[in-house]
C-alpha positions in Angstrom: -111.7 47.2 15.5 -111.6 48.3 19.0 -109.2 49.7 21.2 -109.3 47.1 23.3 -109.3 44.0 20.8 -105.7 46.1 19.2 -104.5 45.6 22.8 -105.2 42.1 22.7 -103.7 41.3 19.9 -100.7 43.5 20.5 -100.2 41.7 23.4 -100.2 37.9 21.8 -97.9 39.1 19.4 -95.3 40.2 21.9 -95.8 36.6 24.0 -95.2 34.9 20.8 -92.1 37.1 19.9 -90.5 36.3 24.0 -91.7 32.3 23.1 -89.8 32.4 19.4 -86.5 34.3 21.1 -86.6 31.7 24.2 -86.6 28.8 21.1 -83.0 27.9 19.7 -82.4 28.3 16.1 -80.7 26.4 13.5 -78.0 29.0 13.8 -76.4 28.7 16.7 -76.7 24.5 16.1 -74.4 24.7 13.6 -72.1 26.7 14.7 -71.7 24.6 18.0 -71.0 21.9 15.8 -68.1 23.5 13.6 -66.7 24.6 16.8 -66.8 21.0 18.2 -65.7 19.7 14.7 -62.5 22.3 14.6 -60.5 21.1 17.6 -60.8 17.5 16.6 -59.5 18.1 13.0 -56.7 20.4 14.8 -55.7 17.6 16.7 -55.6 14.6 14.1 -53.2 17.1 12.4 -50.8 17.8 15.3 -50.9 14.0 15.9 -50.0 13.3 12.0 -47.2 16.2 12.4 -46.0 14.4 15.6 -45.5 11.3 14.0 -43.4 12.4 11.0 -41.4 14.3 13.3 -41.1 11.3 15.3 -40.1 8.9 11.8 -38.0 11.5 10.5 -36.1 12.0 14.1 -35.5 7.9 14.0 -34.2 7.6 10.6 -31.8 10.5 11.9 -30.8 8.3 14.6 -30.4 5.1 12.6 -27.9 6.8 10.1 -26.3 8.6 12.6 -25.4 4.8 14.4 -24.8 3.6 11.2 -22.2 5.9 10.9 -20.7 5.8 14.4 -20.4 1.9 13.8 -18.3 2.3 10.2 -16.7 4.9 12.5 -15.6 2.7 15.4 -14.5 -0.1 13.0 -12.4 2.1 10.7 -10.5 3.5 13.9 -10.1 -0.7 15.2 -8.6 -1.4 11.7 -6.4 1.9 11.8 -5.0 1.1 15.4 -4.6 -2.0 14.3 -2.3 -1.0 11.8 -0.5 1.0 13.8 0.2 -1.5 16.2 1.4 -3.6 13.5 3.4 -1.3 11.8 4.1 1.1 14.0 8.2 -0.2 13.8 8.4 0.1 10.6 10.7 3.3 10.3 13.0 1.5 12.8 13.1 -2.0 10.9 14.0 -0.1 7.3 17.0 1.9 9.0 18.3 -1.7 10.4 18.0 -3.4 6.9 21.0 -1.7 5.4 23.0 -2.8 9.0 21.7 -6.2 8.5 23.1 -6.5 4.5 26.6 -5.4 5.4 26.7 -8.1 8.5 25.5 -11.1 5.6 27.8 -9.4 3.3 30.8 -9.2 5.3 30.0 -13.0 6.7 29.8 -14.1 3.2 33.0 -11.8 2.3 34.5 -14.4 4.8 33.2 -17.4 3.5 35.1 -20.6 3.8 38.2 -19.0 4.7 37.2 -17.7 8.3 38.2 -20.0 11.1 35.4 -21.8 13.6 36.8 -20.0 16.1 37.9 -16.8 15.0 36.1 -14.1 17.3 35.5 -11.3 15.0 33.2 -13.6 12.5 31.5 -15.4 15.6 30.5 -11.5 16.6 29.3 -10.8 13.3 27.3 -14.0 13.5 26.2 -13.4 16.5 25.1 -9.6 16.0 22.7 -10.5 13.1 21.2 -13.4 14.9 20.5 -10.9 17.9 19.0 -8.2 15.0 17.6 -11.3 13.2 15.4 -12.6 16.4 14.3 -8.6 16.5 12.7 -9.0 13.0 11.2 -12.3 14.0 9.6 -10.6 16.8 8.0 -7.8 15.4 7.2 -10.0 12.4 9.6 -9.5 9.7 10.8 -11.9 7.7 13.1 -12.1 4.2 11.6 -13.1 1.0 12.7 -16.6 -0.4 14.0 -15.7 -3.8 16.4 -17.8 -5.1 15.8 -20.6 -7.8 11.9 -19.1 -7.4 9.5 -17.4 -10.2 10.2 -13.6 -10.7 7.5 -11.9 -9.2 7.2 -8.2 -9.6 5.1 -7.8 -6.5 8.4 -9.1 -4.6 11.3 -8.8 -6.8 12.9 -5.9 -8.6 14.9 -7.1 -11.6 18.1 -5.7 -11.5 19.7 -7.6 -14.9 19.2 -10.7 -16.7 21.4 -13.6 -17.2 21.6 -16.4 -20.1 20.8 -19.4 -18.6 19.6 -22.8 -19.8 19.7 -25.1 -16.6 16.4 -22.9 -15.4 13.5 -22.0 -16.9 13.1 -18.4 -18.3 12.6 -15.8 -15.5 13.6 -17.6 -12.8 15.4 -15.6 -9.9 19.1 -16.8 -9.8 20.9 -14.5 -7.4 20.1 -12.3 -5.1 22.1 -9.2 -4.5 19.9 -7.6 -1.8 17.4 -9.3 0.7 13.8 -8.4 0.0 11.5 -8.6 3.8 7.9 -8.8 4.4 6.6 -7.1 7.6 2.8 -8.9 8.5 2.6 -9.8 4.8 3.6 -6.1 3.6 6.1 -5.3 1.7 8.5 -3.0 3.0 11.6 -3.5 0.6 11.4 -5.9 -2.4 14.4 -7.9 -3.5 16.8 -7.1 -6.3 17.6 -10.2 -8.3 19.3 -11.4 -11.6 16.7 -12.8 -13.7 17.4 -15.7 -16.0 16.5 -15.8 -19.8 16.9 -18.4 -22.8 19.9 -18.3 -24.4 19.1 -17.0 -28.2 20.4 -20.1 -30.7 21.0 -18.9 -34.7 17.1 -20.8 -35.3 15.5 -18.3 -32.9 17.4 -15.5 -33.9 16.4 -16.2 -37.0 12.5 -16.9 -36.3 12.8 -13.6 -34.3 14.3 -11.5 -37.0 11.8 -9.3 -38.5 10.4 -9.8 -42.5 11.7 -6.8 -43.9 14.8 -8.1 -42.9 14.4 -11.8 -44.3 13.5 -10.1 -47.6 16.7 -7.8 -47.2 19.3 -11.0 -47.1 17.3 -12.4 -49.7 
């Protein structure tokens, strides 16, 4: 082969190499594809990280209203209450004031005169407290003749008695009061009881002591 026909040849191969280099590969194809692929992917992830954020930041705020609501109601019912009781400490040191005015007005009783001044001031004094209590919503507990109750009454004794069935109040030594339905000072009463005949003492003595007597 010639010098001539090498040169030739030489030469075709270095225009085929320049046409192959100016050609794109599969190469760089691919890789412009992962690189368009990669940002997309990046960004379906910030968007699913962006919405449990989102979720998780509402759920925070629907507990957190939940809570401000029990919140606001609890302090309503606890002003409330204060409101309604807030006398209370006052009302219990006028009770005992209010038991020696009834007591001394019953100490009286028939014997004081219409007109005698010191009893019409008595009277007239614990109507004045009286209208007080009504005001601030205190009232006496009706006791006599009624059930014994141990949410109301406090039992100081009982009494035979057959004209009334058994625990039933009879007296009253102190006034029991209700302030808006509470209890702030139950009443001590004399409970009555069945008087015990020889039959029921005997139904109620015990076997071993029936077989004793016998």
């Amino acid at each position: 082969m010639g010098a001539k026909q090498k040169a030739k040849i030489h030469k075709e191969n270095e225009k085929a190499d320049e046409k192959n280099k100016s050609l794109p590969t599969s190469e760089p194809d691919q890789e412009d594809r992962i690189e368009a692929d990669d940002p997309l992917a990046e960004l379906e992830a910030k968007l699913e990280s962006t919405q449990k954020e989102a979720q998780e930041a509402h759920d925070r705020f629907l507990r957190v209203s939940a809570d401000f609501e029990n919140y606001k109601k609890r302090t309503a019912r606890e002003m409330e209450d204060f409101r309604k009781f807030a006398n209370e400490s006052l009302i219990m040191l006028l009770l005992p004031a209010v038991d020696n005015l009834e007591r001394a007005l019953d100490s009286a009783g028939n014997n004081r005169q219409a007109d005698n001044p010191i009893s019409e001031g008595v009277q007239m004094t614990l109507a004045e407290i009286l209208k007080i209590f009504e005001k601030f919503h205190v009232k006496p507990i009706e006791s006599l003749e009624k059930p014994f109750d141990p949410g109301f009454h406090q039992a100081v004794m009982q009494e035979e008695n057959d004209s009334h069935p058994d625990k039933t109040v009879l007296k009253e030594l102190q006034k029991g009061y209700l302030m808006h339905d509470k209890l702030i000072r139950p009443s001590m009463v004399v409970v009555s009881k069945k008087k015990e005949t020889p039959e029921n003492h005997e139904v109620n003595e015990s076997p071993e002591k029936t077989k004793g007597k016998n």
